[in-house]
C-alpha positions as CSV (number, residue, x, y, z in Angstrom):
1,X,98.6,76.7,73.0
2,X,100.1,79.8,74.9
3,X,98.6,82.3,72.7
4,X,94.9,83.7,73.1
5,X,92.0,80.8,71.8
6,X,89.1,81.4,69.7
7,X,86.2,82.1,72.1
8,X,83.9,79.6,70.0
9,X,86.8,77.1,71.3
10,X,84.5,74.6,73.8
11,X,88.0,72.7,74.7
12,X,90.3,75.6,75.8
13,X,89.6,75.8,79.4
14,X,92.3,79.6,80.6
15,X,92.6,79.6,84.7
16,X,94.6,81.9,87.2
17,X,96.9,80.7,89.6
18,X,96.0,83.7,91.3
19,X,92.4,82.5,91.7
20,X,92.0,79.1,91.3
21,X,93.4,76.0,93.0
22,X,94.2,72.4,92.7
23,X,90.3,71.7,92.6
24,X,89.3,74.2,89.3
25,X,92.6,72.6,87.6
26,X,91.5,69.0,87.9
27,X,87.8,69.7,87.3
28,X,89.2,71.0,84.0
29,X,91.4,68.4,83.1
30,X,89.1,65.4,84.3
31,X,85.9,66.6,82.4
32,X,85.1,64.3,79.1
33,X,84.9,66.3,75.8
34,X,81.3,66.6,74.2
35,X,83.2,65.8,71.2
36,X,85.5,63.8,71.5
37,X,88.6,65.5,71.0
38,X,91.6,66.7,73.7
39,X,90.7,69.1,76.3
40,X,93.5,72.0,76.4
41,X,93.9,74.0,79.3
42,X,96.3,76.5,80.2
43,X,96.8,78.1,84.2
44,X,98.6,81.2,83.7
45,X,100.1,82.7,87.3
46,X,100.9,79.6,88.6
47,X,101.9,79.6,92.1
48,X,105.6,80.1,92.6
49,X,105.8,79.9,96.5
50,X,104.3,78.3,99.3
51,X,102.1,75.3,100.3
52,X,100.2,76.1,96.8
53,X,103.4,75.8,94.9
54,X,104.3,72.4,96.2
55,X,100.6,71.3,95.9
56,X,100.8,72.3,92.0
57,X,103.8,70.5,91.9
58,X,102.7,67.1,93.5
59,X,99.6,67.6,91.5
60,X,101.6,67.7,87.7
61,X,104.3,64.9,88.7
62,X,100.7,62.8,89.1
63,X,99.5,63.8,86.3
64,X,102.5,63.2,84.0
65,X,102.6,59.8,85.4
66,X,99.1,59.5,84.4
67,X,100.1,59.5,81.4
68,X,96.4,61.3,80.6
69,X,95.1,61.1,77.2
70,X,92.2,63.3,77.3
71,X,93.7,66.8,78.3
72,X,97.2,68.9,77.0
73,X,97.9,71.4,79.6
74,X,100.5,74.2,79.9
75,X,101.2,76.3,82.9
76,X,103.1,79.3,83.2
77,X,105.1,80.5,86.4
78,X,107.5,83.9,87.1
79,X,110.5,83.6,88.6
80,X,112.6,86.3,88.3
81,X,116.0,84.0,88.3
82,X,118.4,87.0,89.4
83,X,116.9,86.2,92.7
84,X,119.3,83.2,94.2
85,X,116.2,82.2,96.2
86,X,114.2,81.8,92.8
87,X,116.5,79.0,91.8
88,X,115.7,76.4,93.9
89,X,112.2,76.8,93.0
90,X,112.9,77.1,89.5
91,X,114.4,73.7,89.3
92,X,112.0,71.9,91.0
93,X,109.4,73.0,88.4
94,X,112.2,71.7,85.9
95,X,112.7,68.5,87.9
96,X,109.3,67.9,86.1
97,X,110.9,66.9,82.6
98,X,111.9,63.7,84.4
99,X,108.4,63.0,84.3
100,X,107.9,64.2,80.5
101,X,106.8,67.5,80.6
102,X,108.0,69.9,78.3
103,X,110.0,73.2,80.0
104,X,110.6,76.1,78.7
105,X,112.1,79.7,79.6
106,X,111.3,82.7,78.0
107,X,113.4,86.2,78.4
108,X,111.3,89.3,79.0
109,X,110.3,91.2,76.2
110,X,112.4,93.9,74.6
111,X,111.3,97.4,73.8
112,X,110.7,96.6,70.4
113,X,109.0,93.3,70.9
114,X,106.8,94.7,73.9
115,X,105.7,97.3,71.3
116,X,104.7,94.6,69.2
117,X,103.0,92.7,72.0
118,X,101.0,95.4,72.7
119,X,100.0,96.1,69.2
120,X,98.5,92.6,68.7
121,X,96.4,92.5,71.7
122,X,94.9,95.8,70.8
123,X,93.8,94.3,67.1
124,X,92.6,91.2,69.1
125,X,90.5,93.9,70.7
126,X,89.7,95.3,67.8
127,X,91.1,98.7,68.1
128,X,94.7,99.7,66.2
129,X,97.2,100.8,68.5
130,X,99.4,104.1,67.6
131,X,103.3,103.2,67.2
132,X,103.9,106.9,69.3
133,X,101.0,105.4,71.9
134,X,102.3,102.1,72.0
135,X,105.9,103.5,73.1
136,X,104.1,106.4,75.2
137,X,102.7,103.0,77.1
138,X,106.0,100.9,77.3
139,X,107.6,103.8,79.3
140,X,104.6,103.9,81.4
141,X,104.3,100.2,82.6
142,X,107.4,98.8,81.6
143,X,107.9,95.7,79.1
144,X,106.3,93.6,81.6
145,X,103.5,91.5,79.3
146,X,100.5,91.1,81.5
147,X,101.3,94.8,82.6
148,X,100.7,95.7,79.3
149,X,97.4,93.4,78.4
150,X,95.8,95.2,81.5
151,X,96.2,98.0,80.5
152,X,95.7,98.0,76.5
153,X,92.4,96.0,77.9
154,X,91.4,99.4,79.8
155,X,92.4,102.0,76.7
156,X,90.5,99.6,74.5
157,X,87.2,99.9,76.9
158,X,87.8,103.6,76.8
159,X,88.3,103.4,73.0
160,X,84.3,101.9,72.7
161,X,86.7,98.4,71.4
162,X,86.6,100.7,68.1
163,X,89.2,102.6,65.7
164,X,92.5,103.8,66.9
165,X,94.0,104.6,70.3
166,X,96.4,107.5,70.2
167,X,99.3,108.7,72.6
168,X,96.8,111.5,73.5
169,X,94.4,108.7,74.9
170,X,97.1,107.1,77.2
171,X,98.2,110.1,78.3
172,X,94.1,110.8,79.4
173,X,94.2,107.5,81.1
174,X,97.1,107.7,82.9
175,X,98.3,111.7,82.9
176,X,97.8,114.5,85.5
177,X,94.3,116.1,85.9
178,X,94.6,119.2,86.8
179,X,96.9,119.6,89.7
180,X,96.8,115.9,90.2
181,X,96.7,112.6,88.8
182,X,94.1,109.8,89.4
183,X,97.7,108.1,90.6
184,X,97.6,110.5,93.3
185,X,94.4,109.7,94.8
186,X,94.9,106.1,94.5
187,X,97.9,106.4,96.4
188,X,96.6,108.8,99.2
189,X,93.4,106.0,99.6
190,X,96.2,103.7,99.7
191,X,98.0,105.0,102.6
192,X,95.0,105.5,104.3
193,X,95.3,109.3,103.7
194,X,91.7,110.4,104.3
195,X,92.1,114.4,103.8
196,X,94.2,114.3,100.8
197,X,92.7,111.3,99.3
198,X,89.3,113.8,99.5
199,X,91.1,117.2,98.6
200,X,92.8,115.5,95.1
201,X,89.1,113.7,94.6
202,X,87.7,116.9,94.8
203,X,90.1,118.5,92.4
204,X,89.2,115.6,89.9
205,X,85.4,115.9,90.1
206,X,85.8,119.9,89.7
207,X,87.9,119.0,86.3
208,X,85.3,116.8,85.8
209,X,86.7,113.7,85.8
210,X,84.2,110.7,85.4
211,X,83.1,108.8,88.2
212,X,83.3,105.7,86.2
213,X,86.5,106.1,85.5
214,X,87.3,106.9,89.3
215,X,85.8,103.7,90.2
216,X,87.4,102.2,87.9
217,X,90.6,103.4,89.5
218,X,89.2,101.9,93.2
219,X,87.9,98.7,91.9
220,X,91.4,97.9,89.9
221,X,93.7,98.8,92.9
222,X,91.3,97.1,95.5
223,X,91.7,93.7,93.5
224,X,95.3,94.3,93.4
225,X,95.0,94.1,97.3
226,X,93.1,91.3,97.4
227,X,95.9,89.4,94.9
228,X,98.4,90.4,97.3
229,X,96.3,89.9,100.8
230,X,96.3,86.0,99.4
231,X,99.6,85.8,98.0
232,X,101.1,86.7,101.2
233,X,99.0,84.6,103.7
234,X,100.7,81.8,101.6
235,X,103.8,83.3,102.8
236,X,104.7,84.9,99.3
237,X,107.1,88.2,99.1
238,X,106.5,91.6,97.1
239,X,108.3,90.1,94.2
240,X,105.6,87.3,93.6
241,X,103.0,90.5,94.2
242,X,104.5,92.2,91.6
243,X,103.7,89.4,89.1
244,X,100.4,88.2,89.8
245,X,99.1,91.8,90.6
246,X,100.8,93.0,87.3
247,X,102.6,95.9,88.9
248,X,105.9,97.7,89.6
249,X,108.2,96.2,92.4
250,X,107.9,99.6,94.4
251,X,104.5,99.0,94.2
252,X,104.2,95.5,95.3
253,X,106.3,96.2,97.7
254,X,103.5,99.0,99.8
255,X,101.2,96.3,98.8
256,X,102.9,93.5,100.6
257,X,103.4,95.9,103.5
258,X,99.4,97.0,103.7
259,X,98.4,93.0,103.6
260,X,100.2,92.1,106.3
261,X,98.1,94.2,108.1
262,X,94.6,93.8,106.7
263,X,92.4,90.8,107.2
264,X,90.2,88.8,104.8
265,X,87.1,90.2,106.5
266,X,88.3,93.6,105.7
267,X,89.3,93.1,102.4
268,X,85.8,91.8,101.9
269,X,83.8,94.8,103.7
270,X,85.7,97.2,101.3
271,X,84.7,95.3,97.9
272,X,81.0,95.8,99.5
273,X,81.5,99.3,100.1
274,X,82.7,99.7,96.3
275,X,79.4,97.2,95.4
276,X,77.2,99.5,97.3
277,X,78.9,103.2,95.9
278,X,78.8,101.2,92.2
279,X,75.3,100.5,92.2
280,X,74.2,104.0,93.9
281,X,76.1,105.7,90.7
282,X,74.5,103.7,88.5
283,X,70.8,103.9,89.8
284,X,71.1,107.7,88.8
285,X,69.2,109.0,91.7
286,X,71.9,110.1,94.2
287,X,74.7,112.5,94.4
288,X,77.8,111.1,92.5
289,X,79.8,113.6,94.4
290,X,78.5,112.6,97.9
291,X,78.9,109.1,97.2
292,X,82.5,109.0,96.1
293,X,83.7,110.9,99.4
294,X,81.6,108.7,101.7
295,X,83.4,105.5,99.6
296,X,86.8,107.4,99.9
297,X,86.6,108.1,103.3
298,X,85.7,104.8,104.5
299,X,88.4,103.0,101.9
300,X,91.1,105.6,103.5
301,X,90.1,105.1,107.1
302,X,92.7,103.4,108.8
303,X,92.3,99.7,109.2
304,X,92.5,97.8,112.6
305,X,95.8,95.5,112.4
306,X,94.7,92.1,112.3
307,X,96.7,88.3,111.5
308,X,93.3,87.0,110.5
C-alpha cells in the first residue's frame, strides 16, 4: 500500500499533505470505482501541526466511524518524537486506533538500508545506481527517505532515465564549479545577496554551467519556499519545514526565518518571474546570460516585510 503503485493502477489515488487538503482527500475517497473494486489512496506529508492537523484528524475519526467500504487509505505523518512537544501530537494521531485504524511507527533508515532505498528507486527509474554513488549520496543528504527520492529523481533526469549513475555524476550535480558551487549561489539568492548571487552566477556560466540546470536550482529552492511560506502561516516550526520541504534542519531553519517575512503575493510574483526567464530560455531567441542575471537580481532583491 505504502510502496510506489503501478501507474496503469486507475484505484491508487497518492496526495501531499503539503498540497492538498481536507477537500482533494474526500473527493478521493468518495468517488465510485469504474470497476467495482476498493479505491486505495495514500496522503503522504500529512499535516503534523496546526488547524490542518486537527482538521485531518476530525476528518479520519469520521471516516473510521463510517465504517467506509469503498476506499483503504493510509497516511503518513513525521514527528520527530525526541521533540517532547511532538508527543502530544503523536498520540492524538494514535488515539485513532480506538476508532480502528491501524498505527504504525517506523525508525529512520540506517546507512545501509538508506543505501538500499536509494538503489530501488533508481531501478524504478530505470537507471542502476552505483554502490560508491549511492554512499557518495547518503553523506550528502543524510538517510532522510524523501531527501533521497528527490534527489535520485534529479540524477535520474540528468542520467536521460537510462544506464548507470556513478559517484562522478553526483558529485557533478551537487559538487563545486569552479570556485563555487551551485549551493553557493542558491544561498546568496537566498539571502537576498544580489552582488554575490551575480559574481558566483557569472563564475558558473563562464565554466559553462547549463542554464537548465541553473533553473533547475531556482525552481527547486523557490518551491521549497513556498512549502515553508504555507507551513508556517499554519503556525508550523522549522522542524515540520524540514520534513515536508525534504531538507536539512539548518536549512529549514533560514527557511522558516525568510517566510515569516515574505507574503503569498510575493511568493507568487517570483514563480512568475522564473515562468517568464523559463520560457525566454527556451524560445531560443534571447540572451541566456542576460536573462539569468535579470531573474537573479530580482529573486535576490530584498523583499518588503509583510504578515500577509
Amino acid at each position: 500500500m505504502l510502496g510506489r503503485p503501478n501507474t496503469d493502477d486507475l484505484e491508487f489515488v497518492q496526495l501531499d499533505g503539503v498540497r492538498d487538503g481536507i477537500v482533494e482527500l474526500n473527493d478521493a475517497c468518495s468517488t465510485i470505482s469504474m470497476f467495482g473494486d476498493r479505491r486505495r489512496g495514500y496522503l503522504e506529508n500529512a499535516p503534523s501541526v496546526g488547524p490542518r492537523r486537527k482538521q485531518l484528524i476530525a476528518w479520519l475519526t469520521e471516516f473510521m466511524n463510517a465504517n467506509n467500504s469503498s476506499c483503504d487509505l493510509a497516511i503518513s505523518v513525521y514527528l520527530n518524537l525526541d521533540d517532547r512537544g511532538m508527543i502530544t501530537r503523536a498520540k492524538a494521531f494514535e488515539a485513532l486506533a480506538q476508532h480502528g485504524a491501524t498505527i504504525q511507527r517506523f525508525k529512520p533508515l540506517t546507512s545501509a538500508e538508506a543505501t538500499r532505498y536509494a538503489k530501488s528507486i533508481a531501478r524504478d527509474l530505470g537507471v542502476d545506481l552505483s554502490s560508491a554513488a549511492a554512499e557518495r549520496l547518503i553523506e550528502l543528504v543524510t538517510t532522510n527517505a524523501d531527501m533521497i527520492e528527490s534527489e535520485i529523481a534529479k540524477l535520474a533526469a540528468y542520467r536521460g532515465f537510462s544506464g548507470e549513475i556513478q559517484e562522478s555524476d553526483v558529485d557533478i550535480a551537487a559538487a563545486a564549479i569552479g570556485e563555487h558551487s551551485r549551493w553557493d549561489y542558491i544561498n546568496a539568492v537566498a539571502d537576498h545577496n544580489a552582488e554575490k548571487a551575480l559574481s558566483v552566477l557569472d563564475d558558473m556560466l563562464t565554466m559553462e554551467t547549463a542554464p537548465a540546470l541553473i533553473m533547475s536550482d531556482i525552481t527547486t529552492n523557490l518551491r521549497k519556499l513556498a512549502i515553508a511560506r504555507k507551513i508556517v502561516a499554519d503556525g508550523g516550526n522549522a522542524q515540520d519545514v524540514a520534513h515536508a520541504a525534504r531538507v536539512p534542519k539548518f536549512r529549514a531553519q533560514a527557511l522558516a526565518r525568510r517566510a515569516h517575512f515574505m507574503s503569498d503575493r510575493l511568493v507568487a510574483a517570483m514563480y512568475a518571474e522564473v515562468i517568464r526567464t523559463d520560457i525566454a530560455l527556451k524560445s531560443g531567441r534571447t540572451d541566456d546570460k542576460a536573462q539569468l542575471e535579470i531573474l537573479t537580481a530580482r529573486l535576490a532583491a530584498q523583499p518588503r516585510k509583510s504578515r500577509a
